[in-house]
mmCIF file of the N, C-alpha and C atoms, coordinates in Angstrom:
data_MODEL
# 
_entry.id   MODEL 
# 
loop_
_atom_site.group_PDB 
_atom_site.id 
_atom_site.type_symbol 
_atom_site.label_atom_id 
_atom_site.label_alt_id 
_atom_site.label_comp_id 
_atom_site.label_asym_id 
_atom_site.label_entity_id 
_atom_site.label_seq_id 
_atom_site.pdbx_PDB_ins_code 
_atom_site.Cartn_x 
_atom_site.Cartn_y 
_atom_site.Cartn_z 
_atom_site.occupancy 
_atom_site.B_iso_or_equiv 
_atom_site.pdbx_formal_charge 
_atom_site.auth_seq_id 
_atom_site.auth_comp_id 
_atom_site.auth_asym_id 
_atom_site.auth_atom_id 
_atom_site.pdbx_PDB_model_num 
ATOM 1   N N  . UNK A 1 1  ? -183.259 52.407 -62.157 1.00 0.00 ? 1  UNK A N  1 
ATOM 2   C CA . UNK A 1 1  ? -183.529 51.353 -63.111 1.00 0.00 ? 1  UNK A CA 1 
ATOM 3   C C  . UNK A 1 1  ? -182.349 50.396 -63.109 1.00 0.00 ? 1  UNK A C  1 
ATOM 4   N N  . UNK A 1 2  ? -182.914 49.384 -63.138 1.00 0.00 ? 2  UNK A N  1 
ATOM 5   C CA . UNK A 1 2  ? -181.514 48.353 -63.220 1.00 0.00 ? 2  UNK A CA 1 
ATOM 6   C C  . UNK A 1 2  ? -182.442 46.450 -63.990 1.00 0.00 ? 2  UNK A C  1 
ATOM 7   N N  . UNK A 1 3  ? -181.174 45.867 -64.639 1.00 0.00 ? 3  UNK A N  1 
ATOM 8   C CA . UNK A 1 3  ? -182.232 44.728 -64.903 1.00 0.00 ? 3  UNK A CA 1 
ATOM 9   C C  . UNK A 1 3  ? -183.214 44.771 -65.699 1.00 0.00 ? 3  UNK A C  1 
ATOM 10  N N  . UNK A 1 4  ? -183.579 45.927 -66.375 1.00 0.00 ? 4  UNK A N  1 
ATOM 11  C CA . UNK A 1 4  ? -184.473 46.240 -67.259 1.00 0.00 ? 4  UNK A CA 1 
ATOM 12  C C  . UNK A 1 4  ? -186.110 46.409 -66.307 1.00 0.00 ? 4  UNK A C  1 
ATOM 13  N N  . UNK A 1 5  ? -185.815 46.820 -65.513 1.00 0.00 ? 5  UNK A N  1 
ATOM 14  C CA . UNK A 1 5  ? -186.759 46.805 -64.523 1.00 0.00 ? 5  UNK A CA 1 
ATOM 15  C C  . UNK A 1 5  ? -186.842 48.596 -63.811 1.00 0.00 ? 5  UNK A C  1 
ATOM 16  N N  . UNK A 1 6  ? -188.222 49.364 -63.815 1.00 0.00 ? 6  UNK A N  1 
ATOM 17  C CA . UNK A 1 6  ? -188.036 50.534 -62.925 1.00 0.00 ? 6  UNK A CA 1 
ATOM 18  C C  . UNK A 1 6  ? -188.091 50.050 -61.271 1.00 0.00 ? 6  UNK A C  1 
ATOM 19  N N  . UNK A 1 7  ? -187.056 51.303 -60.446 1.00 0.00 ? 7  UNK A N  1 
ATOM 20  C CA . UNK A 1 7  ? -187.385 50.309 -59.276 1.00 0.00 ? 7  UNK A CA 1 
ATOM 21  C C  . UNK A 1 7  ? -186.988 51.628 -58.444 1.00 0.00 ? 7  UNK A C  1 
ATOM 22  N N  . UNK A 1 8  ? -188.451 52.052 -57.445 1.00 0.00 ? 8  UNK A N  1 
ATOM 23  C CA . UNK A 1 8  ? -189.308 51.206 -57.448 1.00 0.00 ? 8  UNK A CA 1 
ATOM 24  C C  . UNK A 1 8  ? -190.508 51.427 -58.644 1.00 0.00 ? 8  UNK A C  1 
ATOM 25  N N  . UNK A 1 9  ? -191.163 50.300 -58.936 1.00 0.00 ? 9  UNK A N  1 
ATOM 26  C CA . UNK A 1 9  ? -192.402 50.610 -59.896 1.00 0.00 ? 9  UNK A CA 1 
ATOM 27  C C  . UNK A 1 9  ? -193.550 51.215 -59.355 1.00 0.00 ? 9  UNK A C  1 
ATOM 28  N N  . UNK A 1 10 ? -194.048 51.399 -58.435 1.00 0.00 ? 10 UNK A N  1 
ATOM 29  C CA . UNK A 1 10 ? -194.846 52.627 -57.976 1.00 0.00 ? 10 UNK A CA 1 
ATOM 30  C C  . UNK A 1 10 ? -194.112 53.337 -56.767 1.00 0.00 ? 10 UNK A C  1 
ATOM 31  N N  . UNK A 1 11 ? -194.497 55.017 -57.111 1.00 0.00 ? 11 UNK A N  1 
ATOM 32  C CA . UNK A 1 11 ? -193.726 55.990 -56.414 1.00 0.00 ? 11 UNK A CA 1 
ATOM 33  C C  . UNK A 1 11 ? -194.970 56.885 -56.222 1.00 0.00 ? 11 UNK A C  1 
ATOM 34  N N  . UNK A 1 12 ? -194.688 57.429 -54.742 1.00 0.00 ? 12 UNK A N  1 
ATOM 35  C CA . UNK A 1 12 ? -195.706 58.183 -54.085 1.00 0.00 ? 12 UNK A CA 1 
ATOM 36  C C  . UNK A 1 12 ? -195.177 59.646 -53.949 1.00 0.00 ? 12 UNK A C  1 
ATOM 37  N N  . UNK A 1 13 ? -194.988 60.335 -54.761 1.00 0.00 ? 13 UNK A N  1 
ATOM 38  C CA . UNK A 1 13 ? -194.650 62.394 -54.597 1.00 0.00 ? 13 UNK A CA 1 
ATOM 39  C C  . UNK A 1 13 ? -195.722 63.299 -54.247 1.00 0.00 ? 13 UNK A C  1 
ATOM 40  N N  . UNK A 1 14 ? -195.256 64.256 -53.898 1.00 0.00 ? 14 UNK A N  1 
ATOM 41  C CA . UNK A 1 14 ? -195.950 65.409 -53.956 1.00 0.00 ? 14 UNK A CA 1 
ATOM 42  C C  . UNK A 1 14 ? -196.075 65.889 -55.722 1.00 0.00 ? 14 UNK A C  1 
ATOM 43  N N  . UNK A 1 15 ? -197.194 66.403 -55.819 1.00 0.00 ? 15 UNK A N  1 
ATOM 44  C CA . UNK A 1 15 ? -197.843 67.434 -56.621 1.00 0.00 ? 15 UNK A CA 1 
ATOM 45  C C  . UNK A 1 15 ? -196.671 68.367 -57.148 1.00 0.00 ? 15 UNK A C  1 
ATOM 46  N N  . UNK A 1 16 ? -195.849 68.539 -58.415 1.00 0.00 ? 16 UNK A N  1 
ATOM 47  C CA . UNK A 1 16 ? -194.969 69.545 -58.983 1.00 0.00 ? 16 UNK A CA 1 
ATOM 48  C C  . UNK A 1 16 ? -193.511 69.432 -58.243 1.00 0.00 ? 16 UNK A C  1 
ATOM 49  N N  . UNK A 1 17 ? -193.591 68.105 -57.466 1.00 0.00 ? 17 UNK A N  1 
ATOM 50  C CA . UNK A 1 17 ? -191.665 67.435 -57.101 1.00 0.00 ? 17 UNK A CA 1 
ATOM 51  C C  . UNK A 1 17 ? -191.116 67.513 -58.259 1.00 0.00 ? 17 UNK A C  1 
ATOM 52  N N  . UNK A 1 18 ? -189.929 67.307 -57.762 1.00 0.00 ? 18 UNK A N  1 
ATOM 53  C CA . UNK A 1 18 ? -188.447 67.064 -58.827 1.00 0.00 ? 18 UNK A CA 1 
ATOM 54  C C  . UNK A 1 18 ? -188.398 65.875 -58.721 1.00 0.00 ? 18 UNK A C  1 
ATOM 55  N N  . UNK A 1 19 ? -188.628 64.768 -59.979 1.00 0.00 ? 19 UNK A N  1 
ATOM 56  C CA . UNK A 1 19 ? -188.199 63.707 -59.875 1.00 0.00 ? 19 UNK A CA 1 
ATOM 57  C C  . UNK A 1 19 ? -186.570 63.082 -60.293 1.00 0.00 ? 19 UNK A C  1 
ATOM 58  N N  . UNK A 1 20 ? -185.978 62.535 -59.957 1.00 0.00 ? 20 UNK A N  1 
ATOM 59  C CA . UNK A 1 20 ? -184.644 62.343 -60.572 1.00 0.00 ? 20 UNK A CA 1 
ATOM 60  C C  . UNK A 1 20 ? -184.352 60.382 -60.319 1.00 0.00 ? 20 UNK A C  1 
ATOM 61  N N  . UNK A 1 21 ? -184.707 60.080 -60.886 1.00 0.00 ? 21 UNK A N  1 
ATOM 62  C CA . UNK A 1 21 ? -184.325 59.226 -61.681 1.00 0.00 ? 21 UNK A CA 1 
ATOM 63  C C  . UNK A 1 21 ? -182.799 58.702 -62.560 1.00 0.00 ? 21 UNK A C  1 
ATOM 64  N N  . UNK A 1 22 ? -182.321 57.233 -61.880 1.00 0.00 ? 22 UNK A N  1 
ATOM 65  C CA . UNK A 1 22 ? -181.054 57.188 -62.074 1.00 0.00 ? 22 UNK A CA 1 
ATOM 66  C C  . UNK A 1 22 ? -180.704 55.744 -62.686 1.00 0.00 ? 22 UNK A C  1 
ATOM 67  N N  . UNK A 1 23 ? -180.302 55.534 -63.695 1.00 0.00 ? 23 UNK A N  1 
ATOM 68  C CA . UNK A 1 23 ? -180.411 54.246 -64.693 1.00 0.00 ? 23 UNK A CA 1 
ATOM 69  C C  . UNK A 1 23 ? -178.987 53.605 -64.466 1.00 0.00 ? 23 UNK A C  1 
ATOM 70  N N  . UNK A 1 24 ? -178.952 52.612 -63.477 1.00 0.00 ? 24 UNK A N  1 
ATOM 71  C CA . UNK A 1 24 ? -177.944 51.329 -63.158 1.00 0.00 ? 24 UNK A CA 1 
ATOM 72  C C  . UNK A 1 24 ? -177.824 50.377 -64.087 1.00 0.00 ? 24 UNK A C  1 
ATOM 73  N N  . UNK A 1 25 ? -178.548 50.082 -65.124 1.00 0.00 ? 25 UNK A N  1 
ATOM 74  C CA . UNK A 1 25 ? -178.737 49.152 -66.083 1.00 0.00 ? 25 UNK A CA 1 
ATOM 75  C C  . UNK A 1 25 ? -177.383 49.324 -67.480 1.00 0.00 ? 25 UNK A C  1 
ATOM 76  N N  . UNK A 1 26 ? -177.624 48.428 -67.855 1.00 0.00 ? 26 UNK A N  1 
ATOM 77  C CA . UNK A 1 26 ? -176.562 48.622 -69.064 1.00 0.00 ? 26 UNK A CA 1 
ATOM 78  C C  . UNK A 1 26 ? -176.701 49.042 -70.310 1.00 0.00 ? 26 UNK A C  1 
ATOM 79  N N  . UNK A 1 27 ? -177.980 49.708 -70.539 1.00 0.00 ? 27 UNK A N  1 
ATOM 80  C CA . UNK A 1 27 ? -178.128 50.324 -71.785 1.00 0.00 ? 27 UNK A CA 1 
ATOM 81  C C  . UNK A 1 27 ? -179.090 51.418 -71.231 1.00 0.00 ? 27 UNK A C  1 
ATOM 82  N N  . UNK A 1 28 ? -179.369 52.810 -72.566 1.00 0.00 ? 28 UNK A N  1 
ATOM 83  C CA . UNK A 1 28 ? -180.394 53.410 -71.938 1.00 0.00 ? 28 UNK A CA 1 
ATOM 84  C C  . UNK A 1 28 ? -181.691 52.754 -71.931 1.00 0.00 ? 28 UNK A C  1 
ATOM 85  N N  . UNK A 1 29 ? -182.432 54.076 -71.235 1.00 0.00 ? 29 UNK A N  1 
ATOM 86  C CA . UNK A 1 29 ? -184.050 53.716 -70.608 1.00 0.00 ? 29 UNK A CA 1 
ATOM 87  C C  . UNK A 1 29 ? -184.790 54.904 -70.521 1.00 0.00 ? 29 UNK A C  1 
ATOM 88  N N  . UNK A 1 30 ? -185.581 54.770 -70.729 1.00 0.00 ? 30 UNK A N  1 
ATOM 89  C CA . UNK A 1 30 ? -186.490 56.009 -70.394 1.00 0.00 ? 30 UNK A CA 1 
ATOM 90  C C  . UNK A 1 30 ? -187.659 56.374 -69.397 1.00 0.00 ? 30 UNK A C  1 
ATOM 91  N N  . UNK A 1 31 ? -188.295 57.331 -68.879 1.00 0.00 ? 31 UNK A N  1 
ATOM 92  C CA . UNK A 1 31 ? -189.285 57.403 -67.492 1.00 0.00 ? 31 UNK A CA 1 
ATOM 93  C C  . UNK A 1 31 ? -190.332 58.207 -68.574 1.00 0.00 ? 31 UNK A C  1 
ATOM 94  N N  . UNK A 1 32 ? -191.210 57.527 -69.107 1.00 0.00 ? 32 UNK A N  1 
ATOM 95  C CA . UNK A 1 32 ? -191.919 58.119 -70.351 1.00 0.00 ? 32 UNK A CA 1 
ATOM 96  C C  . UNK A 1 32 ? -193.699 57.941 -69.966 1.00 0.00 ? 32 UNK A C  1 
ATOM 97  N N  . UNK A 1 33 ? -194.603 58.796 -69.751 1.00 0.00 ? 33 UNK A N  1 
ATOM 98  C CA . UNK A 1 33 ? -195.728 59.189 -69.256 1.00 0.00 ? 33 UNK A CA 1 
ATOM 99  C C  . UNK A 1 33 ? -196.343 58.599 -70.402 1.00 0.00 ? 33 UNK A C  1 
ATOM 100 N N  . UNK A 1 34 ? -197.602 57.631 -69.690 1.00 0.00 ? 34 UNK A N  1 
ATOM 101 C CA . UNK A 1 34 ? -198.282 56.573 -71.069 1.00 0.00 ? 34 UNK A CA 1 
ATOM 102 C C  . UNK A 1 34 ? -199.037 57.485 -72.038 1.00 0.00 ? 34 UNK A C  1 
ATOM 103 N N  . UNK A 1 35 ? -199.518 58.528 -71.247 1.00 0.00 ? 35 UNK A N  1 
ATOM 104 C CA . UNK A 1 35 ? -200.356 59.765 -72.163 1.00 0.00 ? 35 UNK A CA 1 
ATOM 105 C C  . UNK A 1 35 ? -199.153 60.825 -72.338 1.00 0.00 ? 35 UNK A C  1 
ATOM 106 N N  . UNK A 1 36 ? -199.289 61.049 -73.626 1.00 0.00 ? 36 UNK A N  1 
ATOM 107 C CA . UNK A 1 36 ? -198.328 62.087 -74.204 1.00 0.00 ? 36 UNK A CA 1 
ATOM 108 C C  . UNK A 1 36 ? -197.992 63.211 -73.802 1.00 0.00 ? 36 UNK A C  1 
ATOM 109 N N  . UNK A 1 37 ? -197.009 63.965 -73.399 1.00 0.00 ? 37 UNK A N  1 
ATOM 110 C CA . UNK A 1 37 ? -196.600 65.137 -73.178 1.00 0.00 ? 37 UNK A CA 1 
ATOM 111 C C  . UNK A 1 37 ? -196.561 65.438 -71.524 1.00 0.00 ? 37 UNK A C  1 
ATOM 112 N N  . UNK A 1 38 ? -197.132 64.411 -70.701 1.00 0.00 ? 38 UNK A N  1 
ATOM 113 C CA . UNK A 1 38 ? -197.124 64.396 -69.686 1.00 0.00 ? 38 UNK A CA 1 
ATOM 114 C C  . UNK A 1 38 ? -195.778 65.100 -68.510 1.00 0.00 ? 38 UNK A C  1 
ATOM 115 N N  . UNK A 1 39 ? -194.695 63.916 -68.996 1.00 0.00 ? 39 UNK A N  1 
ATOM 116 C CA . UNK A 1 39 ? -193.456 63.532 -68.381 1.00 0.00 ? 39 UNK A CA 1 
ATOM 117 C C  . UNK A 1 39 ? -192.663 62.505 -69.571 1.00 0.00 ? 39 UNK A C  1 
ATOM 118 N N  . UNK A 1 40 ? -191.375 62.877 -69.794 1.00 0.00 ? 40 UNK A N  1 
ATOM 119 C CA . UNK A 1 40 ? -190.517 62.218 -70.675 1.00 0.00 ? 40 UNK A CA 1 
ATOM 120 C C  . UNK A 1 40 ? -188.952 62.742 -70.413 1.00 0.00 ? 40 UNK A C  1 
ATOM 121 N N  . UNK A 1 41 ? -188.090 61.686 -69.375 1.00 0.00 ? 41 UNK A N  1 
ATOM 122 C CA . UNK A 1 41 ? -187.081 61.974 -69.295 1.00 0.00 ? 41 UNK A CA 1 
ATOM 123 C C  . UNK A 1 41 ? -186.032 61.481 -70.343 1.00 0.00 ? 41 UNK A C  1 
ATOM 124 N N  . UNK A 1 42 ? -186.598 61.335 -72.033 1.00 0.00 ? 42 UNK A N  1 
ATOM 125 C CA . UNK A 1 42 ? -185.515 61.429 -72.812 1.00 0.00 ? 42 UNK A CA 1 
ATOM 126 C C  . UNK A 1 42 ? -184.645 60.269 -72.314 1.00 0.00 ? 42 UNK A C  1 
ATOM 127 N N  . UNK A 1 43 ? -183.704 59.711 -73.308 1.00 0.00 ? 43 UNK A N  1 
ATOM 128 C CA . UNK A 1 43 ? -182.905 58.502 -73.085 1.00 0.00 ? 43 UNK A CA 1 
ATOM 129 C C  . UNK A 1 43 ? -181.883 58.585 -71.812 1.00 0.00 ? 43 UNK A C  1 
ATOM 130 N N  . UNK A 1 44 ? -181.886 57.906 -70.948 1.00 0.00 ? 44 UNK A N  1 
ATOM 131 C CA . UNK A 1 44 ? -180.955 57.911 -69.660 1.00 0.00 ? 44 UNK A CA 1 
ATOM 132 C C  . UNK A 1 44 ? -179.997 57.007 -69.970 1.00 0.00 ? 44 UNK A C  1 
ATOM 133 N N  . UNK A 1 45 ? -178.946 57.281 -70.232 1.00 0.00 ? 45 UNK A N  1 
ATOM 134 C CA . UNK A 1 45 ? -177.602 56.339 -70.260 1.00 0.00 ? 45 UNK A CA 1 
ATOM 135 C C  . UNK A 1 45 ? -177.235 56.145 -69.367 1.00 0.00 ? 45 UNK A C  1 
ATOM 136 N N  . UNK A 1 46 ? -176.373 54.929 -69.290 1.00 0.00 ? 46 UNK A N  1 
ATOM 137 C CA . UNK A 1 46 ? -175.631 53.658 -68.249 1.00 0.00 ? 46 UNK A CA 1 
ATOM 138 C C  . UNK A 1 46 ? -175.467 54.979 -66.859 1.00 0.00 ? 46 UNK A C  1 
ATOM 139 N N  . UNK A 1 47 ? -175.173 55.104 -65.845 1.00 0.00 ? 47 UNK A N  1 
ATOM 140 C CA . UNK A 1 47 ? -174.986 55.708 -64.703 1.00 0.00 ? 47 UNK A CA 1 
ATOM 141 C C  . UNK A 1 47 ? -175.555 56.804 -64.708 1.00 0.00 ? 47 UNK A C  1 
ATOM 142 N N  . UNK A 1 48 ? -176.411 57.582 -65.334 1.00 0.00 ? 48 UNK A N  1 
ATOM 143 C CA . UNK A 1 48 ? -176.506 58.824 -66.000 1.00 0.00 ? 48 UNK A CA 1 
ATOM 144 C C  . UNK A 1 48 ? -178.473 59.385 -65.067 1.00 0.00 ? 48 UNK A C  1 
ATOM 145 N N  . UNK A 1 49 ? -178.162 60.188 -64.465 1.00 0.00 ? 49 UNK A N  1 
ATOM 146 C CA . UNK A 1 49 ? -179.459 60.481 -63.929 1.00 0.00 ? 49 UNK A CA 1 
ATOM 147 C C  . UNK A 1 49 ? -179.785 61.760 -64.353 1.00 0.00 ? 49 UNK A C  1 
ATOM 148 N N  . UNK A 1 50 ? -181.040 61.768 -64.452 1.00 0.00 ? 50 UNK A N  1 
ATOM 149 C CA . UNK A 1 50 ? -182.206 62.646 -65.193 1.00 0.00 ? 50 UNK A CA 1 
ATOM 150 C C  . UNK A 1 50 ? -183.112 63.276 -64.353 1.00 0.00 ? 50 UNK A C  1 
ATOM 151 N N  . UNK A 1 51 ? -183.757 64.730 -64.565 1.00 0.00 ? 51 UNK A N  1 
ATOM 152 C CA . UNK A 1 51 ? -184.925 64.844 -63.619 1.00 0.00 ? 51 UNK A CA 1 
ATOM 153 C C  . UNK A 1 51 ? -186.035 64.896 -64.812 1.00 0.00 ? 51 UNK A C  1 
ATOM 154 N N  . UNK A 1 52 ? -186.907 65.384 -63.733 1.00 0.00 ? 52 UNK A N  1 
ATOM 155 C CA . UNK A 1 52 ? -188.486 65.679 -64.001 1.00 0.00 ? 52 UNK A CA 1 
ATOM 156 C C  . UNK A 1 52 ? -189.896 66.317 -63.395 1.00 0.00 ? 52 UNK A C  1 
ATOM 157 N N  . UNK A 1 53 ? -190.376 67.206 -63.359 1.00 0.00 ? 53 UNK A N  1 
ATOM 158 C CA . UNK A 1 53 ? -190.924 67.694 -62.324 1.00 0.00 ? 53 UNK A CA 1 
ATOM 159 C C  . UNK A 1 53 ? -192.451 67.030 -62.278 1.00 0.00 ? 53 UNK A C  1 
ATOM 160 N N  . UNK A 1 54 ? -193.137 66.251 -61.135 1.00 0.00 ? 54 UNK A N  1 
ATOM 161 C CA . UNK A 1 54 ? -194.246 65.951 -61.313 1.00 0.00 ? 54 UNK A CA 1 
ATOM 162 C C  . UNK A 1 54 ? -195.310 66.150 -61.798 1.00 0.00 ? 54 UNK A C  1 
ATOM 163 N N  . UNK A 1 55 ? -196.093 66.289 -62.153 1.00 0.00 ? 55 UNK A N  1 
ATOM 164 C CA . UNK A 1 55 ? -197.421 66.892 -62.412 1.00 0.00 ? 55 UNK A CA 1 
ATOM 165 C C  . UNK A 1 55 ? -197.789 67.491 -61.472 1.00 0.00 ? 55 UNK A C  1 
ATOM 166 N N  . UNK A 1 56 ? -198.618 68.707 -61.711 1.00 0.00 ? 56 UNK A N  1 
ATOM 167 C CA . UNK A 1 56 ? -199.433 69.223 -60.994 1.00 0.00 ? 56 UNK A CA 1 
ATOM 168 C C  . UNK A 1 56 ? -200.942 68.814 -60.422 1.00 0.00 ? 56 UNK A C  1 
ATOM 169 N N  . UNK A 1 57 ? -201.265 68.302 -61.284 1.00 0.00 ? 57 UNK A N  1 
ATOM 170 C CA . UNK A 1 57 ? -202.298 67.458 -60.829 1.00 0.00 ? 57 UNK A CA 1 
ATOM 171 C C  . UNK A 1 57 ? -202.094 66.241 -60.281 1.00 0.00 ? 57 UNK A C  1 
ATOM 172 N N  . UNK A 1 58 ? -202.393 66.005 -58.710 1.00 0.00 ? 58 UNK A N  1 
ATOM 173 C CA . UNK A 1 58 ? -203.155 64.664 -58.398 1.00 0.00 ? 58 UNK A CA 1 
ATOM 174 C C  . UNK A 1 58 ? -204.014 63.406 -59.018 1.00 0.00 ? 58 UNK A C  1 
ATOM 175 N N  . UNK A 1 59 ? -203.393 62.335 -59.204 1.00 0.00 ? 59 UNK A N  1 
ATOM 176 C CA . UNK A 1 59 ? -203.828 61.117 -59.346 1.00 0.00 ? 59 UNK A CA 1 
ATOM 177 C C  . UNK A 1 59 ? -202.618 60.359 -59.762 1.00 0.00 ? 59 UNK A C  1 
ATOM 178 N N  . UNK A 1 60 ? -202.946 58.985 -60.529 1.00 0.00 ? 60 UNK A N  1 
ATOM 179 C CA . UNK A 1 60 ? -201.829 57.998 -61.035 1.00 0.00 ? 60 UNK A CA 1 
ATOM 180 C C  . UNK A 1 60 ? -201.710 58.480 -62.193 1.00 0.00 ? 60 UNK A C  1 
ATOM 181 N N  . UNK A 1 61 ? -200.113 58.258 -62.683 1.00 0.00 ? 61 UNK A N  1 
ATOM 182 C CA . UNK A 1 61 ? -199.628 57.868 -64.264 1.00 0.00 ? 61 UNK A CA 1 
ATOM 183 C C  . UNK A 1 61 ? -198.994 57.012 -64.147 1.00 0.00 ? 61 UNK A C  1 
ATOM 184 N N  . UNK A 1 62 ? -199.225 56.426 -65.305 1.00 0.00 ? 62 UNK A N  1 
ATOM 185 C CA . UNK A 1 62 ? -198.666 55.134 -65.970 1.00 0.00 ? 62 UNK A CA 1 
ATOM 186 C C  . UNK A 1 62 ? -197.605 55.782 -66.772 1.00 0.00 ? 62 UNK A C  1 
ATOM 187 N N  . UNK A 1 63 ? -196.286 55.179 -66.851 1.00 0.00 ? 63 UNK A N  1 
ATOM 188 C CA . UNK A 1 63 ? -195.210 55.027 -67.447 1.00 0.00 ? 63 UNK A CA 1 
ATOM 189 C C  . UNK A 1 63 ? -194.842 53.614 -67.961 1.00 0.00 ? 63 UNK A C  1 
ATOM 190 N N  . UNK A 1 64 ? -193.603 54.397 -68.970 1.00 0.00 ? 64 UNK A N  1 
ATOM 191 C CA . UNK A 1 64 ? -193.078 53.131 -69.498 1.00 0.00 ? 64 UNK A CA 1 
ATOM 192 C C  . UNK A 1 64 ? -191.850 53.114 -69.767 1.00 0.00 ? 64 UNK A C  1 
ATOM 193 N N  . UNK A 1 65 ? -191.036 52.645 -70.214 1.00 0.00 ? 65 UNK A N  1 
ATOM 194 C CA . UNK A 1 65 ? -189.486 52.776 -70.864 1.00 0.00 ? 65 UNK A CA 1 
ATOM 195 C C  . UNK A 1 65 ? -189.634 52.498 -72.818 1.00 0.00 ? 65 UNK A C  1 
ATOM 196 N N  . UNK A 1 66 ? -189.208 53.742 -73.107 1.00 0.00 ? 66 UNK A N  1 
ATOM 197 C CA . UNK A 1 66 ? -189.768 53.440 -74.719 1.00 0.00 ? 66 UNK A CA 1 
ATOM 198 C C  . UNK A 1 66 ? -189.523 52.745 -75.307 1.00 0.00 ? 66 UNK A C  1 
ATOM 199 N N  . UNK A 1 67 ? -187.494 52.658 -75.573 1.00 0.00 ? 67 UNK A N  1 
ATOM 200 C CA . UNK A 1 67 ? -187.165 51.439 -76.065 1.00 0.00 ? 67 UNK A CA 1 
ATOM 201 C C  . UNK A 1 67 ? -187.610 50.002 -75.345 1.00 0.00 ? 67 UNK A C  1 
ATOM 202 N N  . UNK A 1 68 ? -187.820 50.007 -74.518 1.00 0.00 ? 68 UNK A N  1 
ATOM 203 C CA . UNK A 1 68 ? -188.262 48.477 -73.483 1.00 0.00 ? 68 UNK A CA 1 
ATOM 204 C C  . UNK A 1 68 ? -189.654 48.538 -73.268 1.00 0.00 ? 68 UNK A C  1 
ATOM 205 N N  . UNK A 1 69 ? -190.764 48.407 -73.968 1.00 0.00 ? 69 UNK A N  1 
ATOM 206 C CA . UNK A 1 69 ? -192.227 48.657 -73.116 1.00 0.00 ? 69 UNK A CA 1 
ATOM 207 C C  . UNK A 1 69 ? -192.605 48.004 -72.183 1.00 0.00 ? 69 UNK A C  1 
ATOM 208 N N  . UNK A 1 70 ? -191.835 46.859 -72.014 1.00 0.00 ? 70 UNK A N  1 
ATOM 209 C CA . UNK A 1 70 ? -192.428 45.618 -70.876 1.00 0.00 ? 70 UNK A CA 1 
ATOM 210 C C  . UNK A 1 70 ? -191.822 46.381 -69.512 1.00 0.00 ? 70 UNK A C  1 
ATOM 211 N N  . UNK A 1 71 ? -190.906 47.598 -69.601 1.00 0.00 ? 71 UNK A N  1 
ATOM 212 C CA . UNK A 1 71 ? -190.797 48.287 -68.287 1.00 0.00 ? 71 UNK A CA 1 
ATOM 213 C C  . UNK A 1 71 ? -192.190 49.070 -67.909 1.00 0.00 ? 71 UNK A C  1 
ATOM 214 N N  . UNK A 1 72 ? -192.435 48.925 -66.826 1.00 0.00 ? 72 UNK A N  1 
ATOM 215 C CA . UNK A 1 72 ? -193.689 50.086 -66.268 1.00 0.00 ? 72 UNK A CA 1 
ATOM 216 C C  . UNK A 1 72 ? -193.809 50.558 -65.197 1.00 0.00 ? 72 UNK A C  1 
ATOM 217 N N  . UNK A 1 73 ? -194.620 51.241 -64.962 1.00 0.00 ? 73 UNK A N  1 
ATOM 218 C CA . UNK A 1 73 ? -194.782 52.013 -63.654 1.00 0.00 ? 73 UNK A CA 1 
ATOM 219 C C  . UNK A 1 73 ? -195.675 52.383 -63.846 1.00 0.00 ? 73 UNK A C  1 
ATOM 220 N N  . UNK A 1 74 ? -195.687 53.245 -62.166 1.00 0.00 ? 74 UNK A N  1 
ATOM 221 C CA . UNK A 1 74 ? -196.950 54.538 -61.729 1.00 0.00 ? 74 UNK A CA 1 
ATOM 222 C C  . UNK A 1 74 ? -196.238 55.304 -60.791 1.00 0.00 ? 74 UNK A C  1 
ATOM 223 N N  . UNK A 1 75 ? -196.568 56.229 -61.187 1.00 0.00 ? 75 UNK A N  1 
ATOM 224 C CA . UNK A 1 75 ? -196.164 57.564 -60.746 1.00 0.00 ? 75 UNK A CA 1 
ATOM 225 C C  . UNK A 1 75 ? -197.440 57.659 -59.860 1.00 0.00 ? 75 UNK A C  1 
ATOM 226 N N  . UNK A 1 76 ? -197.889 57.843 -58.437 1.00 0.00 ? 76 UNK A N  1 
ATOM 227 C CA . UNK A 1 76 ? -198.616 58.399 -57.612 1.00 0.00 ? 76 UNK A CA 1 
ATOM 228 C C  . UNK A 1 76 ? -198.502 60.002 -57.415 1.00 0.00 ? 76 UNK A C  1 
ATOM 229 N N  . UNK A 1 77 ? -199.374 60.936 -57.453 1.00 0.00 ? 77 UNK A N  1 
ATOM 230 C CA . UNK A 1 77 ? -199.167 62.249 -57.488 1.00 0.00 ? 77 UNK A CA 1 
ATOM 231 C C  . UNK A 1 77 ? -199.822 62.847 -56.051 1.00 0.00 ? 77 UNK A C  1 
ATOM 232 N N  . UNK A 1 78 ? -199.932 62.823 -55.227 1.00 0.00 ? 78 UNK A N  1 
ATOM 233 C CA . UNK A 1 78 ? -200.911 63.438 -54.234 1.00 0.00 ? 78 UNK A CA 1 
ATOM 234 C C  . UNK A 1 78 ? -200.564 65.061 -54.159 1.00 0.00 ? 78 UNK A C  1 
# 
């Protein structure tokens, strides 16, 4: 994350990866699954990287950054 921007905004994993996620930006951010309970890597501070393990199930999620909603994404799961 950097710029208030996820990057990249769509990401292609395997099924139950480790995601890790690393926030370049100057305040925290978050990697937060649009449907609840999904995926939520909790506030990421300035240099500060986080994981997350994919879903097990196959298809897209939508993410967001909580404090920032105009951040987004998709998580691709194959």
């Amino acid at each position: 994350m950097k710029n208030f921007k996820h990057s990249p905004n769509r990401l292609t994993i395997k099924a139950g990866a480790t995601v890790s996620v690393t926030n370049r930006d100057i305040v925290g951010h978050t990697v937060t699954s649009d449907t609840a309970g999904i995926f939520d890597t909790g506030l990421i501070g300035k240099d500060e990287t986080k994981t997350f393990l994919a879903p097990e199930t196959p298809g897209e999620y939508k993410y967001h950054c909580t404090p920032h909603p105009n951040m987004t994404g998709v998580l691709v799961v194959e």
